[in-house]
C-alpha positions as CSV (number, residue, x, y, z in Angstrom):
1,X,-118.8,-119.6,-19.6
2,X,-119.5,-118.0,-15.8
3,X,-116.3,-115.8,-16.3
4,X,-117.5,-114.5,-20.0
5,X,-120.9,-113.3,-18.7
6,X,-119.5,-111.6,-15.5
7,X,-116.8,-109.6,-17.7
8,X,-119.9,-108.3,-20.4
9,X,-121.9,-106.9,-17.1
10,X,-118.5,-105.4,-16.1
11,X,-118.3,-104.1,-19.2
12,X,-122.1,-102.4,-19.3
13,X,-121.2,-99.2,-17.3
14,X,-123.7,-97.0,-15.7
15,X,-124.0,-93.4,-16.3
16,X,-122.0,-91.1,-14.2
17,X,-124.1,-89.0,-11.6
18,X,-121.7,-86.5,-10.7
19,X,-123.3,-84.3,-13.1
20,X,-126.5,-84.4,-11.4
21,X,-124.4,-83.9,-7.6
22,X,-122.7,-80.9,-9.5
23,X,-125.9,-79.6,-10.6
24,X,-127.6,-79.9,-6.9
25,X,-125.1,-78.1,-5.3
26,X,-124.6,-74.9,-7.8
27,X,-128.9,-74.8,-7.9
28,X,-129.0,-74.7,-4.0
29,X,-125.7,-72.4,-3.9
30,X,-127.5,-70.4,-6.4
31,X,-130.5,-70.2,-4.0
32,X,-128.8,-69.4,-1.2
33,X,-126.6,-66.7,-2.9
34,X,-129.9,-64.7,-4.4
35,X,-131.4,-65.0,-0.6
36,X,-128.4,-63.4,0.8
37,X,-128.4,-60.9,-2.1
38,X,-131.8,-59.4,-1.6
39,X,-132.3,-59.7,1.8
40,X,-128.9,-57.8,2.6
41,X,-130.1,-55.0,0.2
42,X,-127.8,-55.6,-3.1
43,X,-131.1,-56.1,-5.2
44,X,-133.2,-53.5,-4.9
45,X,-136.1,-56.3,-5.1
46,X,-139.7,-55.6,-4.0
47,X,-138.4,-51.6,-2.6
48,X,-140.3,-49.0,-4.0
49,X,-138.8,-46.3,-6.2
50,X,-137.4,-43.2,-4.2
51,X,-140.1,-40.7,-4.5
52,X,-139.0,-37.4,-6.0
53,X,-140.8,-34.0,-5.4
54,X,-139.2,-32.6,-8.7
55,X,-139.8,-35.0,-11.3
56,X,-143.8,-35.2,-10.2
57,X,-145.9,-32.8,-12.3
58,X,-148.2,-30.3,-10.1
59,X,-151.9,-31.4,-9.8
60,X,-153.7,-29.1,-12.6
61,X,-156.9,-30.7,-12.6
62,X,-160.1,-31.1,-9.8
63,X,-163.3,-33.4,-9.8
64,X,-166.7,-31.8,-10.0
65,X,-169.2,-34.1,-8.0
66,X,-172.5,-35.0,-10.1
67,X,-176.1,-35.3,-8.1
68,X,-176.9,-39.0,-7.8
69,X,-179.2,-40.2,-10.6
70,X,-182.1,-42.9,-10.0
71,X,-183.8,-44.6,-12.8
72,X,-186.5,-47.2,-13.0
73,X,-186.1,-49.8,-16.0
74,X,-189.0,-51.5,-16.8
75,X,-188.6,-55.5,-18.4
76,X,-191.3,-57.6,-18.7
77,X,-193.1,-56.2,-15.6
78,X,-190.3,-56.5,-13.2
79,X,-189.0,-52.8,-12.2
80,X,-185.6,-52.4,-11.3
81,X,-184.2,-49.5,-10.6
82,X,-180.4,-47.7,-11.8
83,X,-178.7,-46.0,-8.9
84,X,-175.9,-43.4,-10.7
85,X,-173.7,-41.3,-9.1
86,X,-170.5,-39.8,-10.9
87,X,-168.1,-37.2,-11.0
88,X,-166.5,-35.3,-13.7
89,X,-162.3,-34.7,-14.0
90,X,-161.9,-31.3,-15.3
91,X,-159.0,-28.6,-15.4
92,X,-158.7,-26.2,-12.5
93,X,-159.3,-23.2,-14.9
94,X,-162.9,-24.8,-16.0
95,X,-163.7,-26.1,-12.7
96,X,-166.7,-23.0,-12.1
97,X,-167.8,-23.3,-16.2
98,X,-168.6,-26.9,-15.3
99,X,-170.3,-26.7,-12.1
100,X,-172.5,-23.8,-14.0
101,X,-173.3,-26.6,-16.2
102,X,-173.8,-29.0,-13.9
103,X,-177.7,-29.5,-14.4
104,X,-177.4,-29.7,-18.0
105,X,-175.0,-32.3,-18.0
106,X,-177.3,-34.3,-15.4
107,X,-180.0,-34.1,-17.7
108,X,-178.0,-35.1,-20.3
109,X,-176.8,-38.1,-18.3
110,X,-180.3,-38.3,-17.2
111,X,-181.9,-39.2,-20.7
112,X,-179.1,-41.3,-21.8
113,X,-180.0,-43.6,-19.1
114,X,-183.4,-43.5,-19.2
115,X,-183.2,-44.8,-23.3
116,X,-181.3,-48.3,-22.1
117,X,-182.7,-51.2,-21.8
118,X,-181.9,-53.9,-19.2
119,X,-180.2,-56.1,-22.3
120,X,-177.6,-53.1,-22.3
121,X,-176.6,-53.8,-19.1
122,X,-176.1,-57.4,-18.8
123,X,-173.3,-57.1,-21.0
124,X,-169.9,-57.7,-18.7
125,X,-168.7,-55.1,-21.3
126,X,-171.7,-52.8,-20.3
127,X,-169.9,-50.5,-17.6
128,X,-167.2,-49.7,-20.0
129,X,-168.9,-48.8,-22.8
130,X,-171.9,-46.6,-21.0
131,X,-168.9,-44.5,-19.2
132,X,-167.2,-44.0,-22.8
133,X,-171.0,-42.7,-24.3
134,X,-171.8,-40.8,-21.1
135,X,-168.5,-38.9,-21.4
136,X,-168.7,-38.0,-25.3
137,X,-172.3,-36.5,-24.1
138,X,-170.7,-34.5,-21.5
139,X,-168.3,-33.4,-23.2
140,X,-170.6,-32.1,-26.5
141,X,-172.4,-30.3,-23.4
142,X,-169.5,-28.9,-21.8
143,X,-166.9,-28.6,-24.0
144,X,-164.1,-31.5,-24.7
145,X,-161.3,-29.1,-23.5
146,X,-163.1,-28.3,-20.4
147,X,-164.1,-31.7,-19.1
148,X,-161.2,-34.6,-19.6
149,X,-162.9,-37.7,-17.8
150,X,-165.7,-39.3,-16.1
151,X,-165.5,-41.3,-13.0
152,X,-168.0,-43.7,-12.1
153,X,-168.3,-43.9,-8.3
154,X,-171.5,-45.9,-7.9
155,X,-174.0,-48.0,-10.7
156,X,-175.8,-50.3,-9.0
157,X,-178.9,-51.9,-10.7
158,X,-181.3,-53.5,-8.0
């Protein structure tokens, strides 16, 4: 009977592992190949794209510098107050209509900010969605074609 149970645990074979060896050795040969490849320079990995004088457009447009804007806001008693400061993206032709306009815009800017209430600008949202109803007043002021963005360079509320 000591001869039939040692031939059925000869019989119960385990499972190969040169599949797993043969997987090891192409993974790290793999490795090694896509190291040599991209730090010799045959992928073009991490390089930044030639930069080509012709296929970049000439600069048609200028900023026109806003005067800084201070507001006090008012909640329950506590005053805080809304530093602004801005500057408007416009086309080099309307550059001098916009600067004429300059103080009507500011005033423009000037009573938009003045109407918000410190629950408008606890919003995470809130800086996006002031710049998008600053610039539509601007641009009723100034004239959509002339004035094609508005750049935000300093809101602090302290």
């Amino acid at each position: 009977m000591s001869d039939a149970t040692v031939n059925e645990e000869d019989a119960v074979q385990r499972p190969s592992r040169k599949p797993i060896v043969i997987g090891a050795v192409l993974m790290v040969a793999g490795a090694v190949g896509g190291f040599l490849a991209v730090s010799s320079g045959l992928l073009p990995v991490g390089e930044p794209a030639p930069y080509d004088k012709a296929d970049s457009a000439p600069i048609d447009f200028t900023f026109v510098e806003l005067d800084p804007i201070m507001i006090s806001i008012t909640a329950g008693g506590v005053g805080q107050h809304l530093r602004f400061r801005g500057q408007l993206e416009t086309g080099i032709g309307a550059q001098h209509e916009v600067e004429r306009l300059r103080p009507r815009i500011v005033d423009v800017l000037n009573g938009y900010l003045r109407a918000l209430e410190p629950a408008d600008l606890s919003d995470p949202m809130a800086l996006t969605r002031l710049r998008g109803q600053m610039l539509r007043r601007v641009q009723v002021v100034a004239g959509h074609e002339r004035v094609r963005d508005l750049l935000i360079m300093e809101f602090v509320v302290n």
